[in-house]
C-alpha positions as CSV (number, residue, x, y, z in Angstrom):
1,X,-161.9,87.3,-2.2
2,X,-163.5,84.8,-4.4
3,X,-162.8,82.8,-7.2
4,X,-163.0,83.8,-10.6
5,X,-164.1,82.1,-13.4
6,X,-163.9,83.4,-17.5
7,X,-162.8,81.6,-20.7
8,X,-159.6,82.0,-22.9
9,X,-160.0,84.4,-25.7
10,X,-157.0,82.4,-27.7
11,X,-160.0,80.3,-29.3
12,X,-160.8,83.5,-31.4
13,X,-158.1,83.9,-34.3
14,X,-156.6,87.7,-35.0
15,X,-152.8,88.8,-35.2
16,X,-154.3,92.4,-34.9
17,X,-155.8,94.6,-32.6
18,X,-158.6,95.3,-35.1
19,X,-159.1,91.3,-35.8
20,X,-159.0,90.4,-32.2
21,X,-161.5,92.9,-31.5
22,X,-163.6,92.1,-33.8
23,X,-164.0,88.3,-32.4
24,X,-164.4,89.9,-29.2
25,X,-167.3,91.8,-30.5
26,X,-168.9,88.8,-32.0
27,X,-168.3,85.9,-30.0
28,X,-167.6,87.0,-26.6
29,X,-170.3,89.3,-26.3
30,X,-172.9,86.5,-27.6
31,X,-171.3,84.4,-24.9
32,X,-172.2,86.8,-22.2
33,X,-175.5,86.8,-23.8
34,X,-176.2,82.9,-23.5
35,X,-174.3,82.7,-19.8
36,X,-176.0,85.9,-18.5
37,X,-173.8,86.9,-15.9
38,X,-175.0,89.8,-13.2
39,X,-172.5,92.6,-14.3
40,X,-169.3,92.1,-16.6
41,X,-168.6,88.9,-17.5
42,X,-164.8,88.0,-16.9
43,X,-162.7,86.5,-19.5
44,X,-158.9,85.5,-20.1
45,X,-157.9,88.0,-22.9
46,X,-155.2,86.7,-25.8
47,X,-153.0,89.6,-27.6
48,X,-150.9,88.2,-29.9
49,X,-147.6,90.3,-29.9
50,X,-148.0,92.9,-32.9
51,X,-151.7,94.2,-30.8
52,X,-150.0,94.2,-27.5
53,X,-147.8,96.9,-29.4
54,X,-150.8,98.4,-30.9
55,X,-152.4,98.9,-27.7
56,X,-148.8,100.5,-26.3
57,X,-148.5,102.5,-29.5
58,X,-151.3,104.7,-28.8
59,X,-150.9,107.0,-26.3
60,X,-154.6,106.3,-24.4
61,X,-154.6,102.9,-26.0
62,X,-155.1,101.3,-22.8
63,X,-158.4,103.5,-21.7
64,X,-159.7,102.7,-25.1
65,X,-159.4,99.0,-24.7
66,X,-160.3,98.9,-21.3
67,X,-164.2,101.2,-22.1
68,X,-164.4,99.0,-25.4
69,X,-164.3,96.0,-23.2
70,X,-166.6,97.4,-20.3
71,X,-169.1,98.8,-22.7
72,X,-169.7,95.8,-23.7
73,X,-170.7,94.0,-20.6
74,X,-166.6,92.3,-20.7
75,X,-163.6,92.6,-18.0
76,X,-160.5,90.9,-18.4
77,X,-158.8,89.2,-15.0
78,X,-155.9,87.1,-16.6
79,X,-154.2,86.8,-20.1
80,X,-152.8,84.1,-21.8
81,X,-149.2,85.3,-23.1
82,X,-148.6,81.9,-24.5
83,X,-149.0,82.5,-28.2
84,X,-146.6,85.5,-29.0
85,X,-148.3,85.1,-32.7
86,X,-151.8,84.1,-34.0
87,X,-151.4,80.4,-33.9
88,X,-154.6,79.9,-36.0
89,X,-153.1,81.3,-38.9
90,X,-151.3,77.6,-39.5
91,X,-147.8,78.7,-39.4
92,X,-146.6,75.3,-38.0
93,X,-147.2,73.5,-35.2
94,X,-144.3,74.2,-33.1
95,X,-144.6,78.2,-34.0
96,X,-146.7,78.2,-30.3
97,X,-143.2,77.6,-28.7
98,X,-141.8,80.6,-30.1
99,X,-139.9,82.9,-29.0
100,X,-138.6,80.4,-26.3
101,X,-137.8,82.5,-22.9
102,X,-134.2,82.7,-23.9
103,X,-135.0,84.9,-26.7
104,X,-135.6,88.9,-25.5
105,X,-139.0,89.1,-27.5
106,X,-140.4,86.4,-25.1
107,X,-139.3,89.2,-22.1
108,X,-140.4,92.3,-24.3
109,X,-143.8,90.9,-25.1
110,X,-144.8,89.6,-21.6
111,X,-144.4,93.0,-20.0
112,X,-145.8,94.6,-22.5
113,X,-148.8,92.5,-21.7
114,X,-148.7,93.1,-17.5
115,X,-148.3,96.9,-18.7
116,X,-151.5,96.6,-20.6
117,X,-152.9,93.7,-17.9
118,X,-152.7,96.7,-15.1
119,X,-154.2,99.3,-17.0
120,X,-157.5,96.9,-18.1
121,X,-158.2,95.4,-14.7
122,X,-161.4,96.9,-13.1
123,X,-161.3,98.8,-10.2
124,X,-163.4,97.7,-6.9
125,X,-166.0,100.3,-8.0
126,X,-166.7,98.4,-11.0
127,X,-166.1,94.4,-10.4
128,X,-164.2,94.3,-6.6
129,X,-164.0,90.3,-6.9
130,X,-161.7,91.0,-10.3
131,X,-160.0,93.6,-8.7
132,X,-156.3,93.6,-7.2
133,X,-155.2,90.6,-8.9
134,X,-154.2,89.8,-12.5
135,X,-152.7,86.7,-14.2
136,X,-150.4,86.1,-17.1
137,X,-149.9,82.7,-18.4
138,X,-146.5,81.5,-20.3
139,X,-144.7,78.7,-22.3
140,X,-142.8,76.5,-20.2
141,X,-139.3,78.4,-21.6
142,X,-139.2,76.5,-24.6
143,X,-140.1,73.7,-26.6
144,X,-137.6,70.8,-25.3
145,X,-135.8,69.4,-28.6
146,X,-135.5,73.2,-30.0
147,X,-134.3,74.8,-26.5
148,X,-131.7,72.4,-25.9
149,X,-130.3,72.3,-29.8
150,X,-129.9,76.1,-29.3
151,X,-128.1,76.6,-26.5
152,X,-128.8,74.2,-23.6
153,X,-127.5,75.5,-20.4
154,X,-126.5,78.9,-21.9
155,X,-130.6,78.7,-22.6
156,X,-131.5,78.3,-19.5
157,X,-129.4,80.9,-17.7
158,X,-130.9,83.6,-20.2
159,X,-134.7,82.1,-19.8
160,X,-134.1,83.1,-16.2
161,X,-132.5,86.4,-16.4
162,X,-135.4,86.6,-18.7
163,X,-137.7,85.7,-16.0
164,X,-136.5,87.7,-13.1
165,X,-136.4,90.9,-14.7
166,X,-140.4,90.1,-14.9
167,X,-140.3,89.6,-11.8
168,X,-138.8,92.8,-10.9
169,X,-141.3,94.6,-13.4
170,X,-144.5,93.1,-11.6
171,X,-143.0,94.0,-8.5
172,X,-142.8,98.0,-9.9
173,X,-146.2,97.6,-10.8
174,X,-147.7,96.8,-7.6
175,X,-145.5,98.9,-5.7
176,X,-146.7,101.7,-8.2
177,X,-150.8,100.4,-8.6
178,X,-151.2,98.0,-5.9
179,X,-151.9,95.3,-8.4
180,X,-150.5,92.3,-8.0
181,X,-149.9,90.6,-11.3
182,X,-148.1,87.1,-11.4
183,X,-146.6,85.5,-14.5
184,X,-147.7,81.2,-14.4
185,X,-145.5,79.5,-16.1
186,X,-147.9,76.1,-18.2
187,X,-146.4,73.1,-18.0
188,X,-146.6,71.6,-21.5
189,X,-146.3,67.9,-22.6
190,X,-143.0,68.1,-25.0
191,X,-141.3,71.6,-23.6
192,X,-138.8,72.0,-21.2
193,X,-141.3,71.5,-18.1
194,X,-144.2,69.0,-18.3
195,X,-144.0,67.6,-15.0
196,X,-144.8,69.1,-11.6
197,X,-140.7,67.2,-10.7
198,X,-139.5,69.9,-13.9
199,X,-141.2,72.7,-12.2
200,X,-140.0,72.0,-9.2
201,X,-136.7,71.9,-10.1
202,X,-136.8,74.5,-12.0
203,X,-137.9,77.1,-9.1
204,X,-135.1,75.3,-6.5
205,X,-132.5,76.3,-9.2
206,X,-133.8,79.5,-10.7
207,X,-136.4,80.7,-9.0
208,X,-134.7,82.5,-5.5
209,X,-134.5,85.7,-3.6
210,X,-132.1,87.8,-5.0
211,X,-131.4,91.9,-4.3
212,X,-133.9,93.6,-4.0
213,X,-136.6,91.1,-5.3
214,X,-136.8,89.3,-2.0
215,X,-139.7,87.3,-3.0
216,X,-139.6,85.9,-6.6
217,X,-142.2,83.4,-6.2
218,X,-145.3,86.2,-5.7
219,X,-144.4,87.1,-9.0
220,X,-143.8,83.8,-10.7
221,X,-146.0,81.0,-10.2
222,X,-147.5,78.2,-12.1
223,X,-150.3,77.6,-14.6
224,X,-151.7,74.3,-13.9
225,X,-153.5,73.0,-17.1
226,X,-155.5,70.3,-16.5
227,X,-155.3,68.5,-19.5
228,X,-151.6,69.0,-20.0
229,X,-151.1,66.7,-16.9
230,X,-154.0,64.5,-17.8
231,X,-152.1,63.8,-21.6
232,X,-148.7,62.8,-19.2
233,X,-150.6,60.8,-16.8
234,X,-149.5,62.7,-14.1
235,X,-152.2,62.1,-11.1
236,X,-153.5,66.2,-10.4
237,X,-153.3,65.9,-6.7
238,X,-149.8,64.4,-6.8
239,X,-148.5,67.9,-9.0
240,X,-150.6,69.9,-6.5
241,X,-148.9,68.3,-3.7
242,X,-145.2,68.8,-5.1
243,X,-146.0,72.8,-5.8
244,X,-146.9,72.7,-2.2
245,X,-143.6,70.7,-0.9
246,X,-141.5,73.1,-2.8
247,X,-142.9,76.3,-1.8
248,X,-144.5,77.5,-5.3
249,X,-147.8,78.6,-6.1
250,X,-150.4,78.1,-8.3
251,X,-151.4,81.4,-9.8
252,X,-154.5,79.8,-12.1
253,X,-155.8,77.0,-13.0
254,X,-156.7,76.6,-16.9
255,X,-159.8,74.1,-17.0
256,X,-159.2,71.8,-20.2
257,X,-160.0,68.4,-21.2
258,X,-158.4,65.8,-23.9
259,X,-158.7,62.5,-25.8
260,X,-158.8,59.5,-24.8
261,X,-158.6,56.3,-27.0
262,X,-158.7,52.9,-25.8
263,X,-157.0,51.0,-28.3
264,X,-159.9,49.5,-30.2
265,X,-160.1,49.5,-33.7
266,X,-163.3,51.9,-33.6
267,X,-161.5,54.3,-31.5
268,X,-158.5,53.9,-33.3
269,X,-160.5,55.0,-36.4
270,X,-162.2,57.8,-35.0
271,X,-158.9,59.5,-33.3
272,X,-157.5,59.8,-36.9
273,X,-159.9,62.2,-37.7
274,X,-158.6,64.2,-35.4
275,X,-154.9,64.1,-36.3
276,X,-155.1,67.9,-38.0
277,X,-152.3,69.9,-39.5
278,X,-153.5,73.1,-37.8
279,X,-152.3,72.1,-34.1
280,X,-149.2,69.8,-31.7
281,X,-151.2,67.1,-30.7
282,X,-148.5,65.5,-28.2
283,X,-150.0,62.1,-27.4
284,X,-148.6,60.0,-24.3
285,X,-149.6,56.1,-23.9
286,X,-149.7,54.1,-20.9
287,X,-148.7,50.5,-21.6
288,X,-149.8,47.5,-20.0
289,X,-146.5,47.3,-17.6
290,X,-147.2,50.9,-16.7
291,X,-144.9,52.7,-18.9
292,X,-145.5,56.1,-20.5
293,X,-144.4,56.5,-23.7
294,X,-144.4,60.1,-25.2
295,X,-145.0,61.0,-28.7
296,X,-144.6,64.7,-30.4
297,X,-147.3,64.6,-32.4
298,X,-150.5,62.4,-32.9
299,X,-149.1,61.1,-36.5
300,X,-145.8,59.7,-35.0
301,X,-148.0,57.6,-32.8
302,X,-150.2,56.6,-35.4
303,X,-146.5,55.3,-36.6
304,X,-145.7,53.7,-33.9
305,X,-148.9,52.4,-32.9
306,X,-148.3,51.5,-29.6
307,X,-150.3,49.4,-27.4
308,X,-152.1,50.6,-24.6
309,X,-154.0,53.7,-23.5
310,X,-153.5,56.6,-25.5
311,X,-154.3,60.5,-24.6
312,X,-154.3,63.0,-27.4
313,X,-153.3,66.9,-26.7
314,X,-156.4,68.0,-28.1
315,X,-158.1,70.8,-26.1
316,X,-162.0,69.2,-26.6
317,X,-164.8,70.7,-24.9
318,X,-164.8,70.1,-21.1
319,X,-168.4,69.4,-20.8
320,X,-168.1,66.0,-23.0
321,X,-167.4,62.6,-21.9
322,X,-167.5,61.1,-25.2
323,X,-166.4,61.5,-28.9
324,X,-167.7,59.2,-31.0
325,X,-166.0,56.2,-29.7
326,X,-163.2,58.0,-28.0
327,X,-163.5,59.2,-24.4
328,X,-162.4,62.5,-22.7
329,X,-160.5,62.9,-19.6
330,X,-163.2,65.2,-18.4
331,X,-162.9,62.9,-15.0
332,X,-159.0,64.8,-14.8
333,X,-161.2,67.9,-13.6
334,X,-162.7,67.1,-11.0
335,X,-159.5,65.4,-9.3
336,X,-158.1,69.2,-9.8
337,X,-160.9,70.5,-8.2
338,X,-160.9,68.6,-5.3
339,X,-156.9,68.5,-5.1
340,X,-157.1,71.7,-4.5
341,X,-156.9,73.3,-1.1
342,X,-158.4,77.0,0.3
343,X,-154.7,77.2,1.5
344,X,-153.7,77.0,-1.9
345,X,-155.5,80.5,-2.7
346,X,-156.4,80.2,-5.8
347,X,-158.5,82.6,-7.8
348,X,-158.4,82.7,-11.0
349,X,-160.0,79.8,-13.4
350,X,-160.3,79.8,-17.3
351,X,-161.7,77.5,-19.4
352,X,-159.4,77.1,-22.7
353,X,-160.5,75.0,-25.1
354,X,-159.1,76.1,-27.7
355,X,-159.2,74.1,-30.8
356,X,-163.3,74.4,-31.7
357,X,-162.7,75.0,-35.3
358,X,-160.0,72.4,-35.4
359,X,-162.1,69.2,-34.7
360,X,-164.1,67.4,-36.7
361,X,-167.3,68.9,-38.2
362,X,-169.5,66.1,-36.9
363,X,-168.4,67.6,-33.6
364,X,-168.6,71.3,-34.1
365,X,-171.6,72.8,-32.7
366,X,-173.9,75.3,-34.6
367,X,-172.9,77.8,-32.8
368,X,-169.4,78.6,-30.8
369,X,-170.9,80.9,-28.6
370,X,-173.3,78.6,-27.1
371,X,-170.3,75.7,-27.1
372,X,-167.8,78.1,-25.0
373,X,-171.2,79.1,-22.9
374,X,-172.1,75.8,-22.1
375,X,-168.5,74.9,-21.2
376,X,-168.4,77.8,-18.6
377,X,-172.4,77.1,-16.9
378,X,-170.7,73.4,-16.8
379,X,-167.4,74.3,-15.1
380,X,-168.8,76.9,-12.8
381,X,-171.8,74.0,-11.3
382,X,-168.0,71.7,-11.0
383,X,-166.1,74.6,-9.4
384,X,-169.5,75.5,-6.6
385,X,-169.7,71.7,-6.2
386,X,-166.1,71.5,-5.1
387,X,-166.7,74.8,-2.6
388,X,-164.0,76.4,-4.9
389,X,-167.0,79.5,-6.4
390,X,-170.5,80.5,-6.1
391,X,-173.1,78.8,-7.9
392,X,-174.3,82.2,-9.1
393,X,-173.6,83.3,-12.3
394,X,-172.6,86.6,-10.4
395,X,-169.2,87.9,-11.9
């Protein structure tokens, strides 16, 4: 089957099933109306925790969700079960990271979310090329400083207990629907796993066949962000090639793009405008002797003010090479693109940029619609140009 191709609905703020429709009805539909897709237009659906439950709460709460969405011209294919709460609501920067995966509302939350996930996906009546397959992406089981001060190994043996009995609930659900639904774990600069190397040790220790889930790794897999390795410096075919080595699979791909500043005094005055409250902005810079040095947040850089090449966590828009005098690491895309392999069966793509009402306003655009639009008709002529999709706008 082909490849799939929508955008992350976590850009649109709402902690409720009302508010997140709501955005839905606004944005995403005027989206479909600049992109103009032939049938429904697929996109990565965000529930924040408490409309998950709403959803669950009401006894045909999934039919009603899933005729909302295909009424208006909209099909979810993968959901991003990163955010457990509405992140734009500026509770903190590091709320994103919780619940960590040792906490049981991380496991509670993430199958309510597959429940729902199974219950949306079309059928191959109505979309065959979204059918079949569904997508969940998840925090990297915690945000490193806080996972390790609460428990540290104890942490990590209930993140995967936590983790395989999702395992063991996807694999009901395609025994049951014939869906198969996989849970990607992100990769995050600052959390327990921001390398491929983290990852990979991760699966070789947790991540095996146990009774009667012979096969852990169709249900698990990984998100590959492409910005999140771009921020560490990590090369994108050398990740790809360690998932590979180590028998794990990527499950999707989220299409993403960040800052980049070259130490000048012009760039260094443009990335401050950038250093928000709202949003982590984990910022990684490459010295001269070929040395990254990590940062939590864009401030304690500015504190530091290291020499060298700096990359900013800030989700910008993928089709943009430039900022002002900052650059992008736009370039990071296509070296996914062509890292990855037909072997590698990957389906499902989702551009996530995020933070649009976060940057500056010089770099806003009149309308978010047409900014998230023209990210997608951009990514899609990447993705065809690669082999990886059609260059149809066909859904």
């Amino acid at each position: 089957m082909s490849a799939v191709l929508g955008y992350c609905t976590n850009v649109h703020a709402g902690s409720t099933l009302a508010a997140t429709l709501a955005a839905l009805d606004k944005h995403a539909t005027a989206v479909r109306a600049f992109v103009q897709p032939t049938g429904l237009m697929p996109i990565g659906l965000w529930l924040s925790a408490r409309a998950a439950q709403e959803v669950l709460d009401d006894p045909v709460g999934t039919t009603r969700l899933r005729d909302w969405l295909f009424q208006r011209g909209l099909a979810v294919f993968t959901m991003n079960g990163f955010p457990y709460g509405d992140f734009h609501a500026g509770r903190g920067k590091r709320a994103v990271y919780e619940p960590s995966w040792a906490d049981a509302r991380r496991l509670l939350y993430t199958t309510a979310l597959a429940d729902i996930l199974a219950a949306i996906l079309p059928d191959t009546t109505i979309a065959p090329d979204l059918a079949g397959e569904g997508s969940i992406s998840t925090l990297p089981l915690g945000w490193r400083p806080t996972f390790t001060a609460e428990g540290g190994g104890a942490s990590l043996g209930l993140a995967s207990a936590h983790l395989e009995q999702v395992a063991r609930h996807l694999k009901r659900i395609e025994e049951r629907d014939g869906i198969t639904i996989h849970l990607d774990i992100e990769p995050e600069p600052g959390c327990m796993m921001d390398r491929a190397a983290h990852v990979v040790e991760f699966f070789e220790r947790s991540v095996q066949p146990t009774s009667g889930l012979d096969d852990p790794r169709r249900y698990l897999r990984v998100c590959h962000d492409i910005c999140h390795s771009a921020v560490m410096f990590e090369p994108q075919a050398e990740a790809f090639a360690a998932y590979r080595a180590a028998g794990i699979r990527v499950g999707k791909v989220q299409v993403s793009s960040a800052l980049v500043c070259d130490g000048s005094a012009r760039a260094f005055r443009s990335l401050r405008n950038f250093d928000e409250p709202k949003f982590l902005h984990q910022t990684c810079v490459l010295d001269g002797q070929g040395v990254v040095h990590a940062y939590e947040d864009l401030g304690d850089a500015f504190d530091q003010a290291p020499d060298g090449v700096w990359r900013t966590h800030f989700h910008v828009p993928v089709d943009l090479t430039e900022l002002d005098h900052l650059g992008t690491t736009q370039r990071e895309i296509d070296d996914c693109f062509a890292a990855i392999k037909p072997s590698d069966g990957i389906r499902h793509f989702e551009v996530e940029t995020y933070a649009w009402t976060a940057m500056p306003m010089d770099f806003r655009r009149d309308s978010l619609a047409r900014g998230i639009a023209d990210e997608l008709l951009w990514t899609r002529a990447r993705l065809a140009r690669h082999g990886l999709l059609e260059a149809s706008l066909k859904s």
